[in-house]
C-alpha positions in Angstrom: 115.7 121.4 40.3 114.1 121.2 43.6 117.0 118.8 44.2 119.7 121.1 43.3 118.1 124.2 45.2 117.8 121.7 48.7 121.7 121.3 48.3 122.3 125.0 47.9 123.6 123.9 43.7 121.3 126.2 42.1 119.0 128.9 43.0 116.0 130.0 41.7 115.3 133.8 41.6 111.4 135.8 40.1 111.8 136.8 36.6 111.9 140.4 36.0 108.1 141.3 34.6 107.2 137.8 34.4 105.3 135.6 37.0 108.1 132.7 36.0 111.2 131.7 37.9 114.7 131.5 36.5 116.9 129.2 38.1 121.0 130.1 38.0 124.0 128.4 39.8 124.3 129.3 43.8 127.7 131.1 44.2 130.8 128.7 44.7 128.0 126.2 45.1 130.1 123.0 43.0 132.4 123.6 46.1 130.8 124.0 49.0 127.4 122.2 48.5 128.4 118.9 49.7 129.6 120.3 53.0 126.8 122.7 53.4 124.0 119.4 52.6 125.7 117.5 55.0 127.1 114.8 52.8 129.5 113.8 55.4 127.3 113.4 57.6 125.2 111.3 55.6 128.4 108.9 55.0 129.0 109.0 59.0 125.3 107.8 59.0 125.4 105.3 56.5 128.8 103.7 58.0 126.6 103.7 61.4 124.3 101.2 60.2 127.3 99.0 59.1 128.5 99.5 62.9 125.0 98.6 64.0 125.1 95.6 61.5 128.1 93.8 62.7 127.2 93.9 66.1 128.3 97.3 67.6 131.9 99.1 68.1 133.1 96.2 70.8 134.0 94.0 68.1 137.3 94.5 66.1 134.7 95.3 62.7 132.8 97.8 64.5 135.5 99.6 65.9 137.0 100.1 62.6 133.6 101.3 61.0 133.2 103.6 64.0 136.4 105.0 63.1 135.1 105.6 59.7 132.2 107.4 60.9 133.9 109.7 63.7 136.4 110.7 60.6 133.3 111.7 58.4 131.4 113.5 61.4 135.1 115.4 62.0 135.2 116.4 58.2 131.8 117.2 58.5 132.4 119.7 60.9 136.1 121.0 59.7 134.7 121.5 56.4 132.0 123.5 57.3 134.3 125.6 59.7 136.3 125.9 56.7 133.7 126.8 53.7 132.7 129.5 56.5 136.1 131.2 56.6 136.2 130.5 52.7 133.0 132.8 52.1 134.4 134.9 54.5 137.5 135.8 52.5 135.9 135.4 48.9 133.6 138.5 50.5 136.9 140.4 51.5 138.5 139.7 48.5 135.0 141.3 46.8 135.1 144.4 48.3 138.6 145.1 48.1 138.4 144.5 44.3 135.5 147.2 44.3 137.4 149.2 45.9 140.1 149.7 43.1 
């Protein structure tokens, strides 16, 4: 669980008149929790090493694997840019149902 609350997959919340916790699923977490843990920029990380293993981005190996890591770090930040705008209108789209 302590795994699934660090990537914003579950929450856990006091139960009402108990001194336990209940644990539910965050809001649009199975979405949004690999942008929001920073699993691309984990990849981008990982494929560094490989950059780092072949030598470095002069050669024609590193240079593709550097590619591969810029891409990731770009999702990385796209996504998140995007799961903010997504939250953004889920909100709207909340209200506006309460509304009716």
């Amino acid at each position: 669980m302590r795994y699934l609350i660090q990537v914003n997959v579950a929450v856990r919340e006091p139960a009402p008149s108990s001194r336990r916790d209940r644990y539910k699923a965050a809001a649009s977490s199975l979405y949004t929790s690999g942008v929001r843990s920073g699993l691309y920029k984990r990849l981008a990380d990982i494929v560094h090493e490989g950059v780092l293993a072949v030598g470095d981005e002069k050669s024609t190996a590193g240079a593709r694997l550097a590619d591969v890591r810029d891409f990731f770090l770009f999702i990385q930040d796209e996504m998140s840019v995007a799961v903010d705008r997504w939250e953004a209108l889920l909100q709207e789209r909340r209200k506006a149902q309460l509304g009716d």
